[in-house]
N, CA, C and O atoms as CSV, one atom per row, in Angstrom:
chain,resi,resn,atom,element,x,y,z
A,1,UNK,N,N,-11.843,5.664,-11.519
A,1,UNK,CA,C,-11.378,4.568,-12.344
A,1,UNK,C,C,-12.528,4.124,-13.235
A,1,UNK,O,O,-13.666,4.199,-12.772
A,2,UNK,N,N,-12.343,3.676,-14.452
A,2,UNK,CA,C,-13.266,3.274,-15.331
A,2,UNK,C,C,-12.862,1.715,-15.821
A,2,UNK,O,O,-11.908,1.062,-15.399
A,3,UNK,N,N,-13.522,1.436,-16.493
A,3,UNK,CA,C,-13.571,-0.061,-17.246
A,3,UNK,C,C,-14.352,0.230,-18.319
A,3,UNK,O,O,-14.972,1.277,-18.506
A,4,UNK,N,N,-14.290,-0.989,-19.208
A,4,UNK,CA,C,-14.394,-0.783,-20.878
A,4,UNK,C,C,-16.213,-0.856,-20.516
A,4,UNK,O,O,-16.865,-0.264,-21.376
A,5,UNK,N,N,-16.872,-1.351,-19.632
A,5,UNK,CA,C,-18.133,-1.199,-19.305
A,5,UNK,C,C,-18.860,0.225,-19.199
A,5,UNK,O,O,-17.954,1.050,-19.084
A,6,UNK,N,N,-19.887,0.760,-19.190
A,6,UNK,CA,C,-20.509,2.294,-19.067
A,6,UNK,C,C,-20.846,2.445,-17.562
A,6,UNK,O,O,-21.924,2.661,-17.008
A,7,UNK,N,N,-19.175,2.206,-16.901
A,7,UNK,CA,C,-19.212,2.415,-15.577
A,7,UNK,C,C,-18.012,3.376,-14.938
A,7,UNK,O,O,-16.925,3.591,-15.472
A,8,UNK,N,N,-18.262,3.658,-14.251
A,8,UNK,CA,C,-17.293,4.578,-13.454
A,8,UNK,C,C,-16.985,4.459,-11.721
A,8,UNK,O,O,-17.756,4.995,-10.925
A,9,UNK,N,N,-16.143,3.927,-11.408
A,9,UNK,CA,C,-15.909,4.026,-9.881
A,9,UNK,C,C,-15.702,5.198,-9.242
A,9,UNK,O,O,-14.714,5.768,-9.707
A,10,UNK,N,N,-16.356,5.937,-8.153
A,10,UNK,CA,C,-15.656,6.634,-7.671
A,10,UNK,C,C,-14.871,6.464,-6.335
A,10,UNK,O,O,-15.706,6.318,-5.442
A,11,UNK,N,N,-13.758,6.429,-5.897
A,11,UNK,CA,C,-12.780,6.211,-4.596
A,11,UNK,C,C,-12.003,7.795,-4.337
A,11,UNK,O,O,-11.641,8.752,-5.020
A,12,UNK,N,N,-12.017,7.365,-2.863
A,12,UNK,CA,C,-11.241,8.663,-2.386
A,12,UNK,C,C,-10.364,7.574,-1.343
A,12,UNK,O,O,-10.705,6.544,-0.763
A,13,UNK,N,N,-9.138,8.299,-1.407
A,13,UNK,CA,C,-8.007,8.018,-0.481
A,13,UNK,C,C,-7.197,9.347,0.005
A,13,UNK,O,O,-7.186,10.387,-0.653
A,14,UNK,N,N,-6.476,9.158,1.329
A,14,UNK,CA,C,-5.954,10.546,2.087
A,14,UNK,C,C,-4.390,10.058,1.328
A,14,UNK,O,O,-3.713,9.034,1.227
A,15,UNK,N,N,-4.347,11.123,1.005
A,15,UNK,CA,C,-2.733,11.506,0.827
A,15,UNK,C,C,-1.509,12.504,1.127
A,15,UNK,O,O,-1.376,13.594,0.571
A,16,UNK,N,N,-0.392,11.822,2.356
A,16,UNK,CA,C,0.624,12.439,2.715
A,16,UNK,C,C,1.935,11.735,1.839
A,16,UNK,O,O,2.139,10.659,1.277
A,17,UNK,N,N,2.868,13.314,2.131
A,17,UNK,CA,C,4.186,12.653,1.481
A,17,UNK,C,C,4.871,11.459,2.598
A,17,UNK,O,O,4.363,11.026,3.633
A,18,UNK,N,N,5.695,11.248,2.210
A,18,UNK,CA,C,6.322,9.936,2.825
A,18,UNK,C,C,7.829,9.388,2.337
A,18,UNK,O,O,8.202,9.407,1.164
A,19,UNK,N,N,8.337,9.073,3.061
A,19,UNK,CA,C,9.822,8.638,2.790
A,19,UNK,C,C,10.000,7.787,1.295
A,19,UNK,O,O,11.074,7.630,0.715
A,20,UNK,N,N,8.573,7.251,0.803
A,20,UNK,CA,C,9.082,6.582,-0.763
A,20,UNK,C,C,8.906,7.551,-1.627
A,20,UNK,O,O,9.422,7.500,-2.743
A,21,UNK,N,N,8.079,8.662,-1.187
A,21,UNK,CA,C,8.104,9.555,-2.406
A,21,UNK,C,C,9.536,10.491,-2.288
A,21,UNK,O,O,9.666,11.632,-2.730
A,22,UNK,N,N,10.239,9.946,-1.798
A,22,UNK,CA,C,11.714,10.706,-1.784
A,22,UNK,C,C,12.754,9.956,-2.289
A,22,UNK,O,O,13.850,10.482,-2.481
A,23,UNK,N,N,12.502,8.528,-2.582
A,23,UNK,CA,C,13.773,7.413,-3.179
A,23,UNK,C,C,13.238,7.250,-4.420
A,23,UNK,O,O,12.135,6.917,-4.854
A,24,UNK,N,N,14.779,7.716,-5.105
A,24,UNK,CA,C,15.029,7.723,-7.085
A,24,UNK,C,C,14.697,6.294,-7.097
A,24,UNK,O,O,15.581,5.732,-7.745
A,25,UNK,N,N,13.650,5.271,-6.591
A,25,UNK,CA,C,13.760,4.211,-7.002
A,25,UNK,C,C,12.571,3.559,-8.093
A,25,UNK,O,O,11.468,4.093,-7.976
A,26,UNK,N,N,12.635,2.898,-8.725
A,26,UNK,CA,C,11.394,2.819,-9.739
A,26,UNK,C,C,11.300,1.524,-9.781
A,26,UNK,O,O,12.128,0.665,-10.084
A,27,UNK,N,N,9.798,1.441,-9.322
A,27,UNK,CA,C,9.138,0.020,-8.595
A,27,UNK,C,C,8.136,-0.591,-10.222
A,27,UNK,O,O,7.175,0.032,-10.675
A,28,UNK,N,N,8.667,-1.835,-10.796
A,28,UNK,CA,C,8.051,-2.004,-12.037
A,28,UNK,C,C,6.498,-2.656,-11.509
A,28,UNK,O,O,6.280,-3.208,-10.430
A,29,UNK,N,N,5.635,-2.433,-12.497
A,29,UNK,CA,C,4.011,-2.903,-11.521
A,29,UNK,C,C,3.666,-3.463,-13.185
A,29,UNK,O,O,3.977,-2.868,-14.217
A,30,UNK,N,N,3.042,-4.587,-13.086
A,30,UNK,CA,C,2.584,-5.358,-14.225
A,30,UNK,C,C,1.311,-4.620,-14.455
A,30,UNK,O,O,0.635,-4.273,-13.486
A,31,UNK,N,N,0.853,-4.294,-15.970
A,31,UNK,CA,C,0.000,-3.771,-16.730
A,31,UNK,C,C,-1.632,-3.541,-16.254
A,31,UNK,O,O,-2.413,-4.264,-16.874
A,32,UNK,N,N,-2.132,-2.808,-15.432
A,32,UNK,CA,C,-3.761,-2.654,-14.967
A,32,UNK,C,C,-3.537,-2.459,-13.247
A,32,UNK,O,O,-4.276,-2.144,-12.314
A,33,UNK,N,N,-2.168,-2.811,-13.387
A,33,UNK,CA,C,-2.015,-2.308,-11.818
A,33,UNK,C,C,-1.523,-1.295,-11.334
A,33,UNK,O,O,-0.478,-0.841,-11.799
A,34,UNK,N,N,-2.058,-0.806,-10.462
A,34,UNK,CA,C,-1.192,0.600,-9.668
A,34,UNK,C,C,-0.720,0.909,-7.945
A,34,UNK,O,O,-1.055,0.263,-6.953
A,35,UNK,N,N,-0.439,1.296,-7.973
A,35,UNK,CA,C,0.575,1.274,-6.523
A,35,UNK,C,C,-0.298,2.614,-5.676
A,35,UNK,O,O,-0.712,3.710,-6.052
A,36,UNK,N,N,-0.316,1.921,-4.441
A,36,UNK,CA,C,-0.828,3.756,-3.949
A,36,UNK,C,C,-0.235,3.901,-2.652
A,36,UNK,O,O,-0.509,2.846,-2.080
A,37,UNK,N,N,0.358,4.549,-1.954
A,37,UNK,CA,C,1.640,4.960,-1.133
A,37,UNK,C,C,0.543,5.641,0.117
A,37,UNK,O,O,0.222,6.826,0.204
A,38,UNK,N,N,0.118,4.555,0.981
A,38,UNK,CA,C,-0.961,5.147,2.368
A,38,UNK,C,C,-0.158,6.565,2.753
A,38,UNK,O,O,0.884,6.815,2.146
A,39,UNK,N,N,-0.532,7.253,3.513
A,39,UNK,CA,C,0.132,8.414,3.937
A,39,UNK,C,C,0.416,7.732,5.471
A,39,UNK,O,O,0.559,8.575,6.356
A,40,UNK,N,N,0.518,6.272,5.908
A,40,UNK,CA,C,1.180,5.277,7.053
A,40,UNK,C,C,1.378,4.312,6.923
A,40,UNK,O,O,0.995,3.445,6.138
A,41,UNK,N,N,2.202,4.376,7.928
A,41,UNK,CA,C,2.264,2.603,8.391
A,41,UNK,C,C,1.369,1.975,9.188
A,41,UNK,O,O,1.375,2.376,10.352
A,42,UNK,N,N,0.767,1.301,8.981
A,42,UNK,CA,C,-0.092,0.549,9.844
A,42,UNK,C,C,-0.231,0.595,11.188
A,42,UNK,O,O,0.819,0.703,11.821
A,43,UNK,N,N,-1.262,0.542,11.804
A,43,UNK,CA,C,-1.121,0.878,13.252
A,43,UNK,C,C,-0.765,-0.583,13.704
A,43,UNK,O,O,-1.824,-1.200,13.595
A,44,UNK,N,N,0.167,-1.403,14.139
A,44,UNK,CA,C,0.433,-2.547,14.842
A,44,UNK,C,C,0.314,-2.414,16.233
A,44,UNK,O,O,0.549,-1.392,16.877
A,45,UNK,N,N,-0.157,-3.767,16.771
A,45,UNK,CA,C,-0.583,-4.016,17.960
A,45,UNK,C,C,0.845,-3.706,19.023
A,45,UNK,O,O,1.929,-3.989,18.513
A,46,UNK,N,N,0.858,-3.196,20.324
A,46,UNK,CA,C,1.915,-3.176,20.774
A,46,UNK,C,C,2.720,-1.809,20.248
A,46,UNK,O,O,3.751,-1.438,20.809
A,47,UNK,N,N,2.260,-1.248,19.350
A,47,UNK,CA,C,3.328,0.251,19.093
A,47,UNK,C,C,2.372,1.258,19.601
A,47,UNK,O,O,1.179,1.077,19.357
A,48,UNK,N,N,2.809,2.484,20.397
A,48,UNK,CA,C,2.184,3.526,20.574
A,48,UNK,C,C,1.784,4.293,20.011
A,48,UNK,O,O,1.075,5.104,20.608
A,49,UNK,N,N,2.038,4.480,18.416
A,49,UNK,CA,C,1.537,5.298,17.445
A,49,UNK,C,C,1.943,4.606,16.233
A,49,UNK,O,O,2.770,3.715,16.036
A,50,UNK,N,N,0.944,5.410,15.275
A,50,UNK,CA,C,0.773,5.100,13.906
A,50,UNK,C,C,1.840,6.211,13.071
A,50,UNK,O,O,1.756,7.436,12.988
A,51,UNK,N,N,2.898,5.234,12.478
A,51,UNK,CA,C,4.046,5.874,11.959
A,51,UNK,C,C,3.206,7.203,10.674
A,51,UNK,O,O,2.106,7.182,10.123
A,52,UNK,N,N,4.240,8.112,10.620
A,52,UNK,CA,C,3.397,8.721,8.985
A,52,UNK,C,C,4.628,10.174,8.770
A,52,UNK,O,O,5.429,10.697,9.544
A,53,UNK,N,N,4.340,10.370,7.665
A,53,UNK,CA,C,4.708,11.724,6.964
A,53,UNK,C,C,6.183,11.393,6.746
A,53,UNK,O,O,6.795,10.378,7.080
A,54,UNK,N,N,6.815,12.998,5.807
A,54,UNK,CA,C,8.156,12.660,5.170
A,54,UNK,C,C,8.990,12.063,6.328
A,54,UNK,O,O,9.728,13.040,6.455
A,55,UNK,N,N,9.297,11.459,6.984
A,55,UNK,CA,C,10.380,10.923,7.639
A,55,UNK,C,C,9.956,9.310,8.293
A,55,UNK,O,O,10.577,8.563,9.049
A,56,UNK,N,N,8.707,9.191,7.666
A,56,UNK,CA,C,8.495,7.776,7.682
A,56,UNK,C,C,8.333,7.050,6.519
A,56,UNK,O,O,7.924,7.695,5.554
A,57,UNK,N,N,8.645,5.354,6.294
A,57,UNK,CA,C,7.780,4.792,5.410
A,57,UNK,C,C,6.437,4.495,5.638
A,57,UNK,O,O,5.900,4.655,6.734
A,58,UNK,N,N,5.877,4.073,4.652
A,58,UNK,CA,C,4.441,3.811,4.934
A,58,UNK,C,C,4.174,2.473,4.129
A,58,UNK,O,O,4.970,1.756,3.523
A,59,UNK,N,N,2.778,2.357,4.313
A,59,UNK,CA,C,2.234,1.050,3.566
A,59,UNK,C,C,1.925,1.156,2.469
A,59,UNK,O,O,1.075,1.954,2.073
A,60,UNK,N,N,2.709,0.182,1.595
A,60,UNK,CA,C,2.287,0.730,-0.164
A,60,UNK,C,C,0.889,-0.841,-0.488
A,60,UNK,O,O,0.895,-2.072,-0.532
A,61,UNK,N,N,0.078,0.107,-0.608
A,61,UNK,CA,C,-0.424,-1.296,-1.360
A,61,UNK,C,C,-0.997,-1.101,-2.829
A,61,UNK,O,O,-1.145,-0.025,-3.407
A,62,UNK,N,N,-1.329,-2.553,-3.379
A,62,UNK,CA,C,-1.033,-2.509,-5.224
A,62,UNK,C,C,-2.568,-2.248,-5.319
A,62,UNK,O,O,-3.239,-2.596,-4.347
A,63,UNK,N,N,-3.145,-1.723,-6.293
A,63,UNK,CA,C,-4.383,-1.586,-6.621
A,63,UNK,C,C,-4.915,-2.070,-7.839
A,63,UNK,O,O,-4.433,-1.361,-8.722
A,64,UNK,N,N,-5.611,-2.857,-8.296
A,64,UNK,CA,C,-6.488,-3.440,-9.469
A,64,UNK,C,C,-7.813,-3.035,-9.555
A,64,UNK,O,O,-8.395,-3.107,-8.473
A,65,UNK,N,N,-8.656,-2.528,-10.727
A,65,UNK,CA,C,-9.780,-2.829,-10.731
A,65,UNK,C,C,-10.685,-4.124,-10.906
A,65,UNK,O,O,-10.317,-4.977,-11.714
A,66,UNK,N,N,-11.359,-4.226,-10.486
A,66,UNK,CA,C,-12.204,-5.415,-10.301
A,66,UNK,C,C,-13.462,-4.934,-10.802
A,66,UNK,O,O,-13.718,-3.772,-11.118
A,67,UNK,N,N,-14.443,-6.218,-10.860
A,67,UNK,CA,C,-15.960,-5.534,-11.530
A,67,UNK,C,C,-16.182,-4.801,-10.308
A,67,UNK,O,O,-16.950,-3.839,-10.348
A,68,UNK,N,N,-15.721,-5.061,-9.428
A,68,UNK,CA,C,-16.689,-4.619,-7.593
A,68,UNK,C,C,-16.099,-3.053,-7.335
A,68,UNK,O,O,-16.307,-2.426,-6.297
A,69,UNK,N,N,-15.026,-2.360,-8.922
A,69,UNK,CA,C,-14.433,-1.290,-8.329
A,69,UNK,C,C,-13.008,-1.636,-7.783
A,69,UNK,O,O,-12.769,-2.820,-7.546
A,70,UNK,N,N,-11.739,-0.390,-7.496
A,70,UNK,CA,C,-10.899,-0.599,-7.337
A,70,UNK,C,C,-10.803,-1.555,-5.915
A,70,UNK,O,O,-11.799,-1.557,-5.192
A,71,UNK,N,N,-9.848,-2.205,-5.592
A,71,UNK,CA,C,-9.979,-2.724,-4.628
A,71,UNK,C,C,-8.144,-2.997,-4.587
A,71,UNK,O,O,-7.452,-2.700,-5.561
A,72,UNK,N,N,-7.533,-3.618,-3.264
A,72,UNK,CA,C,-6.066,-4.180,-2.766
A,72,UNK,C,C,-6.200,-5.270,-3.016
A,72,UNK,O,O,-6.981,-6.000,-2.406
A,73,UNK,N,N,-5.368,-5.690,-4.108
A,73,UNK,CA,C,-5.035,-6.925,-4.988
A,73,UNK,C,C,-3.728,-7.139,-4.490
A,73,UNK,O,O,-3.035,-6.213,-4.910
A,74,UNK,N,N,-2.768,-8.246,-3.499
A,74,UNK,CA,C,-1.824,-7.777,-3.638
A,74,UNK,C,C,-0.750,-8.915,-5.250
A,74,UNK,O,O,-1.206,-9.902,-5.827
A,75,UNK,N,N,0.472,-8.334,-5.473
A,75,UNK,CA,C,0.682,-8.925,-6.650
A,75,UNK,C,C,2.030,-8.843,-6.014
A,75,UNK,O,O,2.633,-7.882,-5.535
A,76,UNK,N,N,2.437,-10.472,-6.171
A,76,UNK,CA,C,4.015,-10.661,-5.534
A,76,UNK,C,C,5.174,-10.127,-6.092
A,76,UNK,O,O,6.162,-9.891,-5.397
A,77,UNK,N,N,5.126,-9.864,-7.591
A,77,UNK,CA,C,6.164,-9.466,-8.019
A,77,UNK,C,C,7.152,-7.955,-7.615
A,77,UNK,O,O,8.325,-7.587,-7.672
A,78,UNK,N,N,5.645,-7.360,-7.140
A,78,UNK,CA,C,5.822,-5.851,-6.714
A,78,UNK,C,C,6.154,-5.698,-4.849
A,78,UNK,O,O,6.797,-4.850,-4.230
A,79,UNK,N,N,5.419,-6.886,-4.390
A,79,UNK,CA,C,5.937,-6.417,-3.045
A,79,UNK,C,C,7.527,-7.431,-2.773
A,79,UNK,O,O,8.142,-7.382,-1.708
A,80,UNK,N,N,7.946,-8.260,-3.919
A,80,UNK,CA,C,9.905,-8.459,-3.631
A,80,UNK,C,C,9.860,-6.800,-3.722
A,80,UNK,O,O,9.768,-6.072,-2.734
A,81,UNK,N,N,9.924,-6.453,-4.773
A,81,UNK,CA,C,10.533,-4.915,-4.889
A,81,UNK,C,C,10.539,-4.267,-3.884
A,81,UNK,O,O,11.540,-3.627,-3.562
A,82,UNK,N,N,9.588,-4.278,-3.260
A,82,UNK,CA,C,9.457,-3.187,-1.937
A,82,UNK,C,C,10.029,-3.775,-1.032
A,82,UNK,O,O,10.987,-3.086,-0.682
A,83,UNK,N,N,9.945,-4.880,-0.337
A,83,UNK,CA,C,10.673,-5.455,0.620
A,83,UNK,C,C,12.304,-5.248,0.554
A,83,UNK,O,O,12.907,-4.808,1.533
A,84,UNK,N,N,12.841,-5.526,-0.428
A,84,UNK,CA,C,14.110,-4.967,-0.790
A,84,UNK,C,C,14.676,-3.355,-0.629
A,84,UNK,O,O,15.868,-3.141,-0.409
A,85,UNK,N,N,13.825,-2.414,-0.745
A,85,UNK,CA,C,13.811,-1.048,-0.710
A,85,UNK,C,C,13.743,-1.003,0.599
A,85,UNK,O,O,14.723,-0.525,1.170
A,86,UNK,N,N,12.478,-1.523,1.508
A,86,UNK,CA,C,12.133,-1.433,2.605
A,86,UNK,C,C,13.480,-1.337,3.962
A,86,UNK,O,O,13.906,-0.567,4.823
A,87,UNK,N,N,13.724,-2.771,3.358
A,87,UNK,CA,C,15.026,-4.094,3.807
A,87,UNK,C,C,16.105,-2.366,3.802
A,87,UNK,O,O,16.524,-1.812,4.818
A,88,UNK,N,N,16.244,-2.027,2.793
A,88,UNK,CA,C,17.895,-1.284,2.509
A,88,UNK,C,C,17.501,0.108,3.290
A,88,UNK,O,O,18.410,0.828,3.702
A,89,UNK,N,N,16.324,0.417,3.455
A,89,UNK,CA,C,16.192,1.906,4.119
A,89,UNK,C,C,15.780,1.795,5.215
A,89,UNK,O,O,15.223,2.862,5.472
A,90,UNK,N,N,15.693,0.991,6.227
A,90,UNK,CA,C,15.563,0.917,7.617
A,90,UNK,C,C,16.558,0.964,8.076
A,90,UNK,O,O,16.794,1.107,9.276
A,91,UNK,N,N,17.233,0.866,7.309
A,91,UNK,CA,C,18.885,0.203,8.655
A,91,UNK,C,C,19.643,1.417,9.089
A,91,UNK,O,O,20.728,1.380,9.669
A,92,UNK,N,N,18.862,2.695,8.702
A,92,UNK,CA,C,19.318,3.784,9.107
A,92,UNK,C,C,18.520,4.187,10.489
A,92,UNK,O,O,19.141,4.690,11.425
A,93,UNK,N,N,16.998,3.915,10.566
A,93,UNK,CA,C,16.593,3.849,11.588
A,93,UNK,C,C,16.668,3.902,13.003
A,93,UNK,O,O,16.209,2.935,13.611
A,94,UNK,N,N,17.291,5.101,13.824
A,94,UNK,CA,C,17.424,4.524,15.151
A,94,UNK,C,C,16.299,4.948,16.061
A,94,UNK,O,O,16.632,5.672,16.999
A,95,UNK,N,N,15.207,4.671,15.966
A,95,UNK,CA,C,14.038,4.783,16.772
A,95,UNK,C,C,13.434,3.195,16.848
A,95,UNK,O,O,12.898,2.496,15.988
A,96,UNK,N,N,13.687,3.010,17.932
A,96,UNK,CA,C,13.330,1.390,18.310
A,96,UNK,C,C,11.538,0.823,17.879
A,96,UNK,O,O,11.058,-0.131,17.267
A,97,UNK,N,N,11.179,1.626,18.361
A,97,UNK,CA,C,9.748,1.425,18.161
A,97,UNK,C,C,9.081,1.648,16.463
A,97,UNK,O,O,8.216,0.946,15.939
A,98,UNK,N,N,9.874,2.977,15.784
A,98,UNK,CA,C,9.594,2.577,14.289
A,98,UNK,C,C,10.333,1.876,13.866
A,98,UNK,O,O,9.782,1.530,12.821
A,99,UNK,N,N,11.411,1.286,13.926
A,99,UNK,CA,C,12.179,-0.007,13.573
A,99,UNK,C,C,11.226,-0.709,13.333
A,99,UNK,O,O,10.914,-0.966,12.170
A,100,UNK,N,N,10.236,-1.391,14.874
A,100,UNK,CA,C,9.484,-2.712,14.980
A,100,UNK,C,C,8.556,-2.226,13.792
A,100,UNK,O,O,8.269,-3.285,13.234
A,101,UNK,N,N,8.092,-1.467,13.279
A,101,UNK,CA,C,7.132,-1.280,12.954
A,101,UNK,C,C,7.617,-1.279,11.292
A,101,UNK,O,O,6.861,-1.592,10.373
A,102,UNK,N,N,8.695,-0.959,11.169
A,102,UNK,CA,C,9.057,-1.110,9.919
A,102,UNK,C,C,9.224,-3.035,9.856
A,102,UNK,O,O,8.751,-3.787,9.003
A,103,UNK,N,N,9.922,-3.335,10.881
A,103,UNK,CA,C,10.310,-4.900,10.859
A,103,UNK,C,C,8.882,-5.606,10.587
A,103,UNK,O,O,8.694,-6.535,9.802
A,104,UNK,N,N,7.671,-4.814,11.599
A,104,UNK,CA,C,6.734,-5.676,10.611
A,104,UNK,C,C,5.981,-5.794,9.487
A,104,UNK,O,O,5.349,-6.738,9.015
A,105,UNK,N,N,6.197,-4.419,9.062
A,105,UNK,CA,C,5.716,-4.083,7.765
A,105,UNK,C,C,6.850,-4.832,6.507
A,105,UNK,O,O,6.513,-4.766,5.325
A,106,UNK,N,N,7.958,-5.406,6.834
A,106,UNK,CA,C,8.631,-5.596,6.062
A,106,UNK,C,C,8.323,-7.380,6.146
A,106,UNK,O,O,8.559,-8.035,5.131
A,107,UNK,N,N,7.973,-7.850,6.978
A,107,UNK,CA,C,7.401,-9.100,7.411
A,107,UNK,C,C,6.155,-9.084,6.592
A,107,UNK,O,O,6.382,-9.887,5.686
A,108,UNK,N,N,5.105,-8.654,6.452
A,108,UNK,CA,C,4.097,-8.612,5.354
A,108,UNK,C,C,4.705,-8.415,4.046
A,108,UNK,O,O,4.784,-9.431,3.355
A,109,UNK,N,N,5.140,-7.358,3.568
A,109,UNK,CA,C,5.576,-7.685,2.251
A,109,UNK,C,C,6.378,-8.429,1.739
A,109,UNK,O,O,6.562,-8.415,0.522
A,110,UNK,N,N,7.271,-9.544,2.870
A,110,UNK,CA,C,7.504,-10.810,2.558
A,110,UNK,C,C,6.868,-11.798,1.950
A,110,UNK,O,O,7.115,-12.440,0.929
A,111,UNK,N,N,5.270,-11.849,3.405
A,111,UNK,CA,C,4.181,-12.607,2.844
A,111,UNK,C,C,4.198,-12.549,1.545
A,111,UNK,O,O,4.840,-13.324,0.836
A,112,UNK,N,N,3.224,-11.274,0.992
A,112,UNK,CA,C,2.766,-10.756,0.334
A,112,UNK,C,C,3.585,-11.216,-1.260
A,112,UNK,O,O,3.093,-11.491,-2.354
A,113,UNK,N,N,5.029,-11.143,-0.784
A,113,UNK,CA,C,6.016,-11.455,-2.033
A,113,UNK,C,C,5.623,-12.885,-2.195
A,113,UNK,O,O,5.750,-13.392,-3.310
A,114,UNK,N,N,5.120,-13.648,-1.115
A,114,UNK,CA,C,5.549,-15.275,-1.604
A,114,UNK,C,C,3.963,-15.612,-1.789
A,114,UNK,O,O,3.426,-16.714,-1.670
A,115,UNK,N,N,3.380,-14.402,-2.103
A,115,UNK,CA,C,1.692,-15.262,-2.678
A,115,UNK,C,C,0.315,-15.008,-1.456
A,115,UNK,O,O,-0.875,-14.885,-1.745
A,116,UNK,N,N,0.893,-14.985,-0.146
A,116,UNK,CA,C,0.050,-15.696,1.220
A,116,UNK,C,C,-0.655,-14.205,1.147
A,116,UNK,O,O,-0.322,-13.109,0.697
A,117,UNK,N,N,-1.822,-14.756,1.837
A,117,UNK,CA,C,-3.140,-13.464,1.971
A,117,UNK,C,C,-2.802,-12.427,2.912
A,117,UNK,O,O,-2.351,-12.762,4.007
A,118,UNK,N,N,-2.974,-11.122,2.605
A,118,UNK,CA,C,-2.919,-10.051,3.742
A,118,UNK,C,C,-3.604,-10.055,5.295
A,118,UNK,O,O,-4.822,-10.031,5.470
A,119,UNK,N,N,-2.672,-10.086,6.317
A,119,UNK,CA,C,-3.252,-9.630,7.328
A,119,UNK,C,C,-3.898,-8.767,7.985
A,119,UNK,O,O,-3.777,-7.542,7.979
A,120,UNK,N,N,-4.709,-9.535,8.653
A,120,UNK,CA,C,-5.404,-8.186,9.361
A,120,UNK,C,C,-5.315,-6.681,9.204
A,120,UNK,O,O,-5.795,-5.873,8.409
A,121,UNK,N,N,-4.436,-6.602,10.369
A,121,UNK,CA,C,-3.322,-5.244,9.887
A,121,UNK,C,C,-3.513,-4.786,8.822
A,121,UNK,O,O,-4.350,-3.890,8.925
A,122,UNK,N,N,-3.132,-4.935,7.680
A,122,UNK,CA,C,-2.911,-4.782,6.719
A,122,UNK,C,C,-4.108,-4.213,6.322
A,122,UNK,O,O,-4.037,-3.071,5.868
A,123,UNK,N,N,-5.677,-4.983,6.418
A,123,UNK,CA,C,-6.902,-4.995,5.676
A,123,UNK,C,C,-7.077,-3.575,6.515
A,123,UNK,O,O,-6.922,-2.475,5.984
A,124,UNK,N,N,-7.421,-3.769,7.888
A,124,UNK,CA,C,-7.587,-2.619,8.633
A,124,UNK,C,C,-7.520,-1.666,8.114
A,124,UNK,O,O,-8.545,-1.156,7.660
A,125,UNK,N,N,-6.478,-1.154,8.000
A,125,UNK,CA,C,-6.244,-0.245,7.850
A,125,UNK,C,C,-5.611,0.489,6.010
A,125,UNK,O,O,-4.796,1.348,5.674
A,126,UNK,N,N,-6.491,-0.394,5.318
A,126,UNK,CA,C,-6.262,0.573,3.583
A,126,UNK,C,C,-7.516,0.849,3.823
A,126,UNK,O,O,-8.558,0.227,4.031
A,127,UNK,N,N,-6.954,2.575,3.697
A,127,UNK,CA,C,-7.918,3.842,3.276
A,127,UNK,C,C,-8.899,3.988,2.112
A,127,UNK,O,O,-9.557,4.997,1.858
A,128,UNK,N,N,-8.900,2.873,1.466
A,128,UNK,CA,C,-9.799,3.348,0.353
A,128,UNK,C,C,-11.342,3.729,0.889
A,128,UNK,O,O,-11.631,3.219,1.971
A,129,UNK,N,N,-12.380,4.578,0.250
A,129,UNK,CA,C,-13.420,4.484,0.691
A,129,UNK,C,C,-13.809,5.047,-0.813
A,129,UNK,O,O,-13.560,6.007,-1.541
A,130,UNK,N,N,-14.628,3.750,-0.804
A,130,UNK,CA,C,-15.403,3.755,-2.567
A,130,UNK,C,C,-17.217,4.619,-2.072
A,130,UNK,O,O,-18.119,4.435,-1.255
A,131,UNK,N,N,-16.884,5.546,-3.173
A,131,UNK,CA,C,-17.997,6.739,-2.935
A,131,UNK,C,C,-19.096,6.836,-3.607
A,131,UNK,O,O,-20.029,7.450,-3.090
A,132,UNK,N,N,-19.280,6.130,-5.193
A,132,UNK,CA,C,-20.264,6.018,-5.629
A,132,UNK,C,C,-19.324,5.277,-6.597
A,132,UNK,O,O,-18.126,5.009,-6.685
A,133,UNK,N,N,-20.660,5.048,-7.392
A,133,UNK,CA,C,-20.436,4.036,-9.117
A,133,UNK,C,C,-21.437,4.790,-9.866
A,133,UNK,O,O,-22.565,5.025,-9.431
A,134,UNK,N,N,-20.903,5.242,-11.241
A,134,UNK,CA,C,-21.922,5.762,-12.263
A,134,UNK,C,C,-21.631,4.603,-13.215
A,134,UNK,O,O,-20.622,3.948,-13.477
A,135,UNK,N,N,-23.130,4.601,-13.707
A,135,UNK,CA,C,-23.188,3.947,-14.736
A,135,UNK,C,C,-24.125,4.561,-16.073
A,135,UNK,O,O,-24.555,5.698,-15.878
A,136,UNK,N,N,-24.427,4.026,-17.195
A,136,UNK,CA,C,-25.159,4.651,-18.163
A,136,UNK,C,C,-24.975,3.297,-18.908
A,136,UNK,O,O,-24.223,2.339,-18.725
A,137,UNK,N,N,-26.162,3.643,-20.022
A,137,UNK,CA,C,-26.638,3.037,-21.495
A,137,UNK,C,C,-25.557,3.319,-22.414
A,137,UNK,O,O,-24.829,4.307,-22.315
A,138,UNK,N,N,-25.472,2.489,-23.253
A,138,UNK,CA,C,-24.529,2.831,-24.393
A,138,UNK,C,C,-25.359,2.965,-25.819
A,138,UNK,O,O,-24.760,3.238,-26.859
């Protein structure tokens, strides 16, 4: 990622497919922001495993650059959207334990829709890992 500065971020994130990269649905994201689709769901306290791959959802979170480099900004307008998607594609679900896990992931992007700061959970576990910064003279 770059900025109008003589800087350059570098970030790496793991990427699996996942049940949103399979819905015709198109999530609108306000201008400098971008969406990045974890290859999971969060590991929550109380579940025996960490949901993942095409037959799960996962944790989408919004991405902004900042001077500090990309970083999880979240932006309410985008997680109604998802909660709604979320909301309509669980209810097919019959695995009790990814249910809960969808139920609480769908419980954060509630938060998340009405403004309130990310949990734990949540922080835990986004994959970003920022790898260097170049910079130069102009």
């Amino acid at each position: 990622m770059t900025t109008w500065a003589p800087r350059v971020f570098i970030a790496s994130t793991p990427f699996q497919y996942t049940r949103w990269h399979a819905l015709p649905a198109k999530v609108e994201v306000p201008k400098g922001t971008s969406i990045y689709i974890a290859p999971a769901a969060p590991f929550y306290k109380m579940l025996d495993k960490q949901y993942s791959g095409k037959d799960s959802y996962s944790f989408i979170y919004t991405i902004m650059l900042t001077p500090e480099g990309p970083a999880f900004v979240p932006v309410p307008s985008v997680y109604k959207q998802l909660a709604v998607l979320l909301k309509a594609g669980m209810h097919g679900e019959t695995s009790p334990k990814k249910r809960l896990a969808y139920v609480r992931m769908l419980t954060e992007f509630n938060r998340l829709a009405e403004g309130k700061a990310p949990q734990a959970d949540t922080l835990l576990n986004f994959p970003l890992e920022k790898l260097d910064t170049l910079t130069w003279k102009r």
